[in-house]
C-alpha positions as CSV (number, residue, x, y, z in Angstrom):
1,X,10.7,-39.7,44.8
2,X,8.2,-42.0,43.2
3,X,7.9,-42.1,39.6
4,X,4.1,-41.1,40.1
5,X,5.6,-38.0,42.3
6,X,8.2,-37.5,38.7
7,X,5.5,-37.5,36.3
8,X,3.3,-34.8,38.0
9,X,6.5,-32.7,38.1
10,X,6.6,-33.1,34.5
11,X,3.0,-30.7,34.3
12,X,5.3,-27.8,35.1
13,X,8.5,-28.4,32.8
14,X,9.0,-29.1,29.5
15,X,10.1,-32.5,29.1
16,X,10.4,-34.5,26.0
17,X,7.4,-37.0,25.4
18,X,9.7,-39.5,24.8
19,X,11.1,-38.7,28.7
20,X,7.2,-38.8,29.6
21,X,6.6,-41.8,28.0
22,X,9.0,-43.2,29.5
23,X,8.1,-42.8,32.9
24,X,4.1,-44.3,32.1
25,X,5.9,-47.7,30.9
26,X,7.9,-48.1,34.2
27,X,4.3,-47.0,35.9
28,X,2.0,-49.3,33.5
29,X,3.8,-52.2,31.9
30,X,1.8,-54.5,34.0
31,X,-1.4,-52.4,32.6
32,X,-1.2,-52.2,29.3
33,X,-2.4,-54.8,26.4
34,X,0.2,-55.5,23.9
35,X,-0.7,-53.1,20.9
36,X,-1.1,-50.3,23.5
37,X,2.7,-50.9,25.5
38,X,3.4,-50.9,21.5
39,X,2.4,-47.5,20.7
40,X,3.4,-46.2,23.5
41,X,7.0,-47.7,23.1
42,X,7.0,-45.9,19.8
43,X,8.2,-42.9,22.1
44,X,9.6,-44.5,25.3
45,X,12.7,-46.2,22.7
46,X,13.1,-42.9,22.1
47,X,13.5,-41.1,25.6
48,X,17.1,-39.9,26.4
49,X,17.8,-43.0,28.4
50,X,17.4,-45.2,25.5
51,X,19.4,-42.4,23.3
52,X,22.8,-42.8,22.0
53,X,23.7,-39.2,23.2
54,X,21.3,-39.5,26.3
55,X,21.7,-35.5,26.4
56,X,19.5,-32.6,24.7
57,X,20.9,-29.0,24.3
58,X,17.3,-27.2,24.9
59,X,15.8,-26.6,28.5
60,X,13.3,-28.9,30.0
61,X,12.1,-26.3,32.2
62,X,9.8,-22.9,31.5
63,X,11.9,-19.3,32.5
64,X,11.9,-18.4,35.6
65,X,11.5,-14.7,36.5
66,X,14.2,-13.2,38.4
67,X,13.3,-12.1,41.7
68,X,14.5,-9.1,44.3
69,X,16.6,-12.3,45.9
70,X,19.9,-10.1,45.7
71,X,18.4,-7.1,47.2
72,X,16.5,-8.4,50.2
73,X,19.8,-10.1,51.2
74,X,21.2,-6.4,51.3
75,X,18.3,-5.4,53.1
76,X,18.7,-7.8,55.5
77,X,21.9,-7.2,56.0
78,X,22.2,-3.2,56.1
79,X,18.6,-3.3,58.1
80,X,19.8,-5.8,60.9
81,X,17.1,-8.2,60.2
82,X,16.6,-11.7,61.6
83,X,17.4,-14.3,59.4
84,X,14.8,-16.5,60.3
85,X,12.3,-13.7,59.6
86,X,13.5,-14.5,55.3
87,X,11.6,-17.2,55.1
88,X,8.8,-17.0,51.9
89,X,10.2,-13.6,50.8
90,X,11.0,-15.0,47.2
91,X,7.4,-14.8,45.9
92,X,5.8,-11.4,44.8
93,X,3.8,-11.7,47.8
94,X,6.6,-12.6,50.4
95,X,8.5,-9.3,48.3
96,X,5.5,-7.1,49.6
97,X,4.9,-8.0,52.8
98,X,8.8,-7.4,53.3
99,X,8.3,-3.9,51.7
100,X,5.7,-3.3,53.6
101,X,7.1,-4.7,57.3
102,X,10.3,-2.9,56.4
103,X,9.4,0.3,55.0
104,X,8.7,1.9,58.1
105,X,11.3,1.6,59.8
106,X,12.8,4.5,58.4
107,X,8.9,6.2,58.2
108,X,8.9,5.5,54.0
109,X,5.7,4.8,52.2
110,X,5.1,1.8,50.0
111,X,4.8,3.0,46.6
112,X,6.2,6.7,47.3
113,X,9.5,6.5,45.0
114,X,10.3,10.1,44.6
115,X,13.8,11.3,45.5
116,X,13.2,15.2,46.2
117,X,9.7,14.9,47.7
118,X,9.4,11.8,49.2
119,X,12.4,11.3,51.8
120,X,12.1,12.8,55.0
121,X,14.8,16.1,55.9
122,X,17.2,16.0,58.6
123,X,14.2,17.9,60.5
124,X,11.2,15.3,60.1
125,X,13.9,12.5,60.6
126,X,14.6,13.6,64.0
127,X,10.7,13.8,64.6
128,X,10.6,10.8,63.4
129,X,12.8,9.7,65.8
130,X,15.6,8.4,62.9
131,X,18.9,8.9,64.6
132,X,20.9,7.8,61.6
133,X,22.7,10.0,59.6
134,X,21.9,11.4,56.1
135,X,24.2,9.1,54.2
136,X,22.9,5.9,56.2
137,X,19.1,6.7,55.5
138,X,19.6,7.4,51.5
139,X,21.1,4.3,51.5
140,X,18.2,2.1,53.0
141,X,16.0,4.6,51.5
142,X,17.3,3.7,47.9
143,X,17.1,0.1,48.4
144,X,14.3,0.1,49.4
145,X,13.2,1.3,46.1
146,X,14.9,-0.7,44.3
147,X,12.9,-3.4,45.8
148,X,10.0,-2.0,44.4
149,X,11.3,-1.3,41.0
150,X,12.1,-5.1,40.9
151,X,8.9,-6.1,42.6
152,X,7.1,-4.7,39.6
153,X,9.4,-6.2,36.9
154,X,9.1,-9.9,38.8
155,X,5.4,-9.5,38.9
156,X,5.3,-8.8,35.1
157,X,7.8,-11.5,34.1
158,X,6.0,-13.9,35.9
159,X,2.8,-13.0,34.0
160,X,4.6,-13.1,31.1
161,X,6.0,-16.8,32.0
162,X,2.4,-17.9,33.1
163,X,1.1,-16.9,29.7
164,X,3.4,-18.6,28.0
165,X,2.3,-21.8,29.9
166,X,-1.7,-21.3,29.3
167,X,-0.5,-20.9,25.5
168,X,0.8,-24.5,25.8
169,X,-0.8,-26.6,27.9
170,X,-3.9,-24.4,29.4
171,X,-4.1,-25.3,33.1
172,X,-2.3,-28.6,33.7
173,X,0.2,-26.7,36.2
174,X,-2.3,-25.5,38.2
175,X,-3.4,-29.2,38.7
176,X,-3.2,-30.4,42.1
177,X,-1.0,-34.0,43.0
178,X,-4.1,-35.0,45.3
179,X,-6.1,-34.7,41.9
180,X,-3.5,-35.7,39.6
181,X,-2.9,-39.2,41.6
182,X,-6.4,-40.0,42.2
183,X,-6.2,-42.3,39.0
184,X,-2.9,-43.1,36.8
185,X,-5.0,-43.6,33.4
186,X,-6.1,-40.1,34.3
187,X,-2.5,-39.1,35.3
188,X,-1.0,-40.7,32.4
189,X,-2.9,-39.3,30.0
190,X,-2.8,-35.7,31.0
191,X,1.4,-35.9,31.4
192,X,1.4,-36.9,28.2
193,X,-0.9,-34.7,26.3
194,X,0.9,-31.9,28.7
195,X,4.5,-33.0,27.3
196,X,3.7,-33.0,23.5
197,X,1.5,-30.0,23.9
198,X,4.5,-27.7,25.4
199,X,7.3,-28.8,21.8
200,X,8.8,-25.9,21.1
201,X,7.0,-24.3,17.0
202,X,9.6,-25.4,14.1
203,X,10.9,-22.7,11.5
204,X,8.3,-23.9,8.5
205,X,6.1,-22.8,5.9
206,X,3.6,-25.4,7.2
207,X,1.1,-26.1,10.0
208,X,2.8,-26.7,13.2
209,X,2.7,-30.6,14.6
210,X,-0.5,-31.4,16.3
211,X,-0.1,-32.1,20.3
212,X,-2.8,-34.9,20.0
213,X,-1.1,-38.2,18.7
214,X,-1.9,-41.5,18.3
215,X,-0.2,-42.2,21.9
216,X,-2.7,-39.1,23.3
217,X,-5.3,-41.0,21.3
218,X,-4.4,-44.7,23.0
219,X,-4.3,-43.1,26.5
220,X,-7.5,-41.3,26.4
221,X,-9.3,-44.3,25.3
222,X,-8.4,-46.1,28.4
223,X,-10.0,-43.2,30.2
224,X,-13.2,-43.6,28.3
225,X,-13.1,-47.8,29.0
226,X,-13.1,-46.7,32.8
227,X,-14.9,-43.4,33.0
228,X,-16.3,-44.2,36.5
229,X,-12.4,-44.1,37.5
230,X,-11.2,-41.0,35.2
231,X,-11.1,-37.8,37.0
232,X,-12.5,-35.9,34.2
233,X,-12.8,-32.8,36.1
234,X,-8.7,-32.8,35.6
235,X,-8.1,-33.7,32.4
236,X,-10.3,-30.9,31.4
237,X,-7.8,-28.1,32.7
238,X,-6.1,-29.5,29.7
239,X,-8.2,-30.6,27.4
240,X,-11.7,-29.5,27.3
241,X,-13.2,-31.7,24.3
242,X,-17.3,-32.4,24.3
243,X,-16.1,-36.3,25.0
244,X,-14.5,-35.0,28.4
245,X,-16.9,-32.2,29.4
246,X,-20.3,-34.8,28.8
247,X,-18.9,-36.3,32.0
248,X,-18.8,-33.3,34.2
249,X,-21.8,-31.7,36.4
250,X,-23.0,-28.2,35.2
251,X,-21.6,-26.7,38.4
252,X,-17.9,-28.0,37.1
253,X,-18.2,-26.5,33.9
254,X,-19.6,-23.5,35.1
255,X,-16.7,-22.8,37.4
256,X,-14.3,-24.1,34.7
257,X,-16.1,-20.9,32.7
258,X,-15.5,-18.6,35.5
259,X,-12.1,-19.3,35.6
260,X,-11.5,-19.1,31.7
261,X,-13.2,-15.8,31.8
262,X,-11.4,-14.3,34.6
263,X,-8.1,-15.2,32.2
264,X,-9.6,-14.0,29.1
265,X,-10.2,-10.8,31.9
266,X,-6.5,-10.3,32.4
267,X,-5.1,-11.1,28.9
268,X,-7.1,-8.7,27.5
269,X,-5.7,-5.9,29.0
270,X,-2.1,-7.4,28.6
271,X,-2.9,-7.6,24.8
272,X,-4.1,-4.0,25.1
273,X,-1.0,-2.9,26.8
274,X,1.2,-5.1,24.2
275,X,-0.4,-3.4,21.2
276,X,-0.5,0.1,22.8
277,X,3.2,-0.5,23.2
278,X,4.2,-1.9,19.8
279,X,4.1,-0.5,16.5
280,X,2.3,-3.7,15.1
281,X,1.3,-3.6,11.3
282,X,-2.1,-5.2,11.7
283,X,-2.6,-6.0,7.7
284,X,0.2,-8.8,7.3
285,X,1.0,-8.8,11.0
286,X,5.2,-9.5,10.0
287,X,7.2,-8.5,12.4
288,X,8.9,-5.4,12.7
289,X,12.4,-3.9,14.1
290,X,11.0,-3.3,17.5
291,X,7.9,-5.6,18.3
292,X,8.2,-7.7,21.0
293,X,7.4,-10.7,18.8
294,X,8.1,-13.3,21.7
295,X,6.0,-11.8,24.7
296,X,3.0,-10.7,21.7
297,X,3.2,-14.2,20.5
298,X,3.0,-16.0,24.1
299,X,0.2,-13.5,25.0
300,X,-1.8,-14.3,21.6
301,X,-1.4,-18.0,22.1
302,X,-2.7,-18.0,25.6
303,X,-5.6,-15.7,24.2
304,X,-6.3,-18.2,21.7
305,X,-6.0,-21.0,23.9
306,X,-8.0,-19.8,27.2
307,X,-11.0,-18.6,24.0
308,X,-11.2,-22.1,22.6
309,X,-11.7,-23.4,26.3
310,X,-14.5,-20.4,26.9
311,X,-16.1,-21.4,23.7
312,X,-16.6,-25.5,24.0
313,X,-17.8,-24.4,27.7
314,X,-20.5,-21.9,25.9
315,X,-21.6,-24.8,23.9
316,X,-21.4,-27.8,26.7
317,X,-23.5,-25.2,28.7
318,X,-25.6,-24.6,25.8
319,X,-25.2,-20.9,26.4
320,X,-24.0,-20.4,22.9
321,X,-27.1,-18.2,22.2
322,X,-24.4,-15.5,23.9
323,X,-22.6,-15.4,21.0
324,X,-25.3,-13.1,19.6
325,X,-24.5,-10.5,22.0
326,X,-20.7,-10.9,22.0
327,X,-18.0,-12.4,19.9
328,X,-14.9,-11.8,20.3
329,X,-11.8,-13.7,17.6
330,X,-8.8,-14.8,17.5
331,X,-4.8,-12.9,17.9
332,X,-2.4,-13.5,15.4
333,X,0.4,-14.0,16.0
334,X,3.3,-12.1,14.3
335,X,5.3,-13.9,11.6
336,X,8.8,-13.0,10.7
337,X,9.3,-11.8,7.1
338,X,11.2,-14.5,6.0
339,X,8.9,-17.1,6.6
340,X,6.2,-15.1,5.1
341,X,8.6,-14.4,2.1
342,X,9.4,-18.0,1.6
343,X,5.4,-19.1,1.6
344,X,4.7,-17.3,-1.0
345,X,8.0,-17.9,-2.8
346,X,6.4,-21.6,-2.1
347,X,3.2,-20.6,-3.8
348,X,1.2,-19.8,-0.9
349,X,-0.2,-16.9,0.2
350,X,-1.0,-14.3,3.3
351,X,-3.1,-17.0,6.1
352,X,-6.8,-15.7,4.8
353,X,-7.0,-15.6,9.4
354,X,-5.0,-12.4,9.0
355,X,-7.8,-11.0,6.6
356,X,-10.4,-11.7,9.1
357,X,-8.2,-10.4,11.8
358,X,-8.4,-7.0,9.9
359,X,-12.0,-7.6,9.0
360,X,-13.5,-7.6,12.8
361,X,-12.7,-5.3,15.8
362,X,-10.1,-5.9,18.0
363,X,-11.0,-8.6,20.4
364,X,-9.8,-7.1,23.4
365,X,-12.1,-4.3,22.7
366,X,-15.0,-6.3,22.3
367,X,-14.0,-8.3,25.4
368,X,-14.5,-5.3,27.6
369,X,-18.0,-4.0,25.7
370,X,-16.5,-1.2,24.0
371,X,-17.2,-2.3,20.4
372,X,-19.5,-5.1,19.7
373,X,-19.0,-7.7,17.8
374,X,-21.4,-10.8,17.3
375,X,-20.9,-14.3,16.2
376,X,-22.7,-13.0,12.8
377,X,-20.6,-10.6,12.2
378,X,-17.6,-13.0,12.7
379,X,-19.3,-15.2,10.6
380,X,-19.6,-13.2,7.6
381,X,-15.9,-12.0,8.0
382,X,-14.8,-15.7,7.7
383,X,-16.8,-16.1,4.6
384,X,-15.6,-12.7,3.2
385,X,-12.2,-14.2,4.0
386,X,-13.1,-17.9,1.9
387,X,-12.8,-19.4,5.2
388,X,-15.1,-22.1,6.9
389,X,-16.3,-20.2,10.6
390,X,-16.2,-23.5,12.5
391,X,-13.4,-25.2,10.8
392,X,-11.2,-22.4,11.1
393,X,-11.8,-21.9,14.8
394,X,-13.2,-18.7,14.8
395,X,-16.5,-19.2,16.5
396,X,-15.9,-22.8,17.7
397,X,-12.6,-24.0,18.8
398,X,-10.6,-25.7,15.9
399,X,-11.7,-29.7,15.6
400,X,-8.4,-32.0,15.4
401,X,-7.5,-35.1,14.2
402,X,-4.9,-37.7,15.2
403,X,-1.7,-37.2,14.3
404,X,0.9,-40.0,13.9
405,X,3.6,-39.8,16.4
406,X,7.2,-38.4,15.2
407,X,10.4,-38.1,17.2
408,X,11.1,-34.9,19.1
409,X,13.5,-32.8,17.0
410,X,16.0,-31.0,18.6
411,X,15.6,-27.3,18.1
412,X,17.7,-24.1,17.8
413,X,15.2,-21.4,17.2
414,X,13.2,-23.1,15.6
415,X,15.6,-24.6,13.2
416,X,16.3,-29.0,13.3
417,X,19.4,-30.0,13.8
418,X,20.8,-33.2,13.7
419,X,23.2,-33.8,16.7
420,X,22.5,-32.2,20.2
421,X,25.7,-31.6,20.9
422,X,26.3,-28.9,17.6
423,X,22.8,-27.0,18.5
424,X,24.0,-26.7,22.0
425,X,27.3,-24.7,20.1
426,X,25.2,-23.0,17.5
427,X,22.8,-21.9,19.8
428,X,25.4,-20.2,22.2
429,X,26.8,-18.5,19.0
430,X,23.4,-17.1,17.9
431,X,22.9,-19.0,15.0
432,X,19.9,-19.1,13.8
433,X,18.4,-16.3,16.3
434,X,18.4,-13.1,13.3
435,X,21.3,-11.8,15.8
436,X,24.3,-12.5,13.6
């Protein structure tokens, strides 16, 4: 595999920079001008090759939702199926076509689940033409069920992983290798910005680390030096700055909107669900015995992230004059009460976000029209709250600065420890996790 064929890999895993880095000096040395291989090299020493352990305890990879794999083998196997008929049945789709090819051989019904009035009697079997016996056809009738009971829970896992990925890195693992390859400052750039946007959120009473460093910084000015070479289009499925979209056609952006609203579309009604489901307490928004913090958290990052996209396409478009029709904020997130209790045993105090986040109506809601919501309204919320509208990301997504480059900590929940080899044991024995 060539180390261009690596690096686009890396868009869906979760790599250290320092790995990424590593990979654009063995694809750019020749390249690069001496400060630049410099800066870079600030992270590439670093990668696990150049490490004294060369070995990190947490997962370069995102979860992987567990599929109906074990059952369909069963079904194979009880239902005298082909082998060579299992090909593509690991995918939600492939799981329902399979349902739905094997299903009626024994006359049952996608989707029709219950045990008393859904399986056919020893009478409408034998009309059926089923000459197996009761035993046989409970059996296959059972699994086959099961099947759909895990059909369900894969498709909702993998929505649940694929959030978790847009809260990250936005769209980079959709990217295509025929787009990604078309040019390596283009490449380069967008596996880096991918790797440092995916680091795993540190236990602090601080702002989390900014994804765009000085290394993001030195790689996306050699996109600007060439911008008849960059493939702009690409980089914005990660990063949608006015600098990137200035260089794409209004028919780009305005399919780059489609597709942010068609995710803002489906998150809503996952937040909806999410809230319906959890007892959140919306004023401080700390966590509570109960919440799904993790899957709430994913699901308000990626409705954070896919809204900041939405909005700098509303401005590139210049169809910001929406925003006086319909507004819709930020999610919190939900914060564990220790942290909370140990920022203001710091001096700080509840994030003056949460107050707006109790101030205007639930975003969802004003997603799908059924409260409204304006950009005015938002505005005077922020300013209620002492907080600055645009600054704060509430009607314009959040400005950033360069942010020097520091090592990649290694992490167990949250928590640095020094030496990968004692995080890989503390993690195992649930330090650290609230589980001890």
């Amino acid at each position: 595999m060539s180390t261009i064929e690596q690096l686009y890999k890396t868009l869906d895993q979760r790599l250290r920079p320092e790995d990424v880095a590593e990979m654009i000096v063995q694809l750019m040395t020749s390249q690069l001008a001496i400060h630049e291989l410099a800066t870079l090299s600030k992270a590439a020493n670093r990668s696990l090759k150049n490490n004294i352990y060369g070995y990190t305890s947490m997962l370069d990879t995102f979860g992987k939702a567990i599929g109906a794999d074990k059952q369909i083998k069963k079904a194979i196997e009880i239902f005298t199926i082909n082998e060579k008929e299992n090909s593509g049945l690991y995918s939600a789709e492939g799981i329902e076509t399979f349902l739905k090819e094997v299903s009626p051989l024994i006359h049952k019904e996608v989707g029709e689940n219950d045990f008393k009035s859904d399986r056919l009697n020893k009478d409408l079997r034998k009309l059926a033409g089923l000459d197996i016996s009761k035993r046989n056809y409970n059996k296959k009738w059972r699994l086959l069920k099961r099947i759909e009971i895990r059909l369900q829970k894969f498709i909702h896992e993998s929505k649940k992983i694929e959030l978790q990925k847009i809260a990250k890195h936005g769209l980079s693992h959709t990217i295509s290798f025929e787009d990604f390859s078309k040019d390596l400052n283009t490449a380069c750039f967008i596996a880096y910005f991918n790797a440092r946007s995916n680091l795993r959120s540190t236990f602090t009473n601080h702002s989390q680390e900014r994804p765009f460093d000085e290394i993001c910084e030195m790689l996306f000015n050699r996109c600007m030096k060439n911008p008849e070479m960059t493939h702009w289009e690409t980089i914005s499925y990660i990063y949608t700055d006015a600098k990137v979209l200035e260089h794409l056609s209004d028919e780009q952006k305005g399919k780059l909107l489609g597709k942010w609203t068609a995710i803002l579309q489906e998150i809503s009604s996952f937040l909806e669900e999410l809230w319906n489901g959890n007892d959140i307490y919306r004023k401080t928004m700390a966590v509570k015995k109960g919440n799904d913090s993790t899957t709430w958290n994913n699901t308000a990052g990626a409705w954070n992230k896919a809204r900041d996209n939405w909005m700098n396409l509303i401005y590139a478009l210049e169809l910001d004059f929406i925003l006086d029709d319909i507004c819709f904020g930020k999610v919190m997130r939900l914060m564990a009460a220790d942290v909370i209790a140990w920022h203001l045993s710091s001096g700080g105090k509840i994030d003056p976000n949460t107050d707006v986040w109790n101030l205007v109506p639930l975003p969802w809601e004003v997603f799908q029209e059924r409260i409204f919501c304006n950009k005015e309204m938002i505005v005077n919320a922020c300013k209620n709250a002492g907080l600055d509208p645009e600054k704060s990301g509430w009607i314009a997504s959040r400005t950033h600065g360069v942010s020097t480059f520091k090592p990649t900590p290694e992490l167990v929940h949250g928590v640095t420890v020094s030496n990968p080899f004692l995080a890989k044991v503390l993690r195992q024995n649930k330090y650290f996790s609230g589980k001890l």
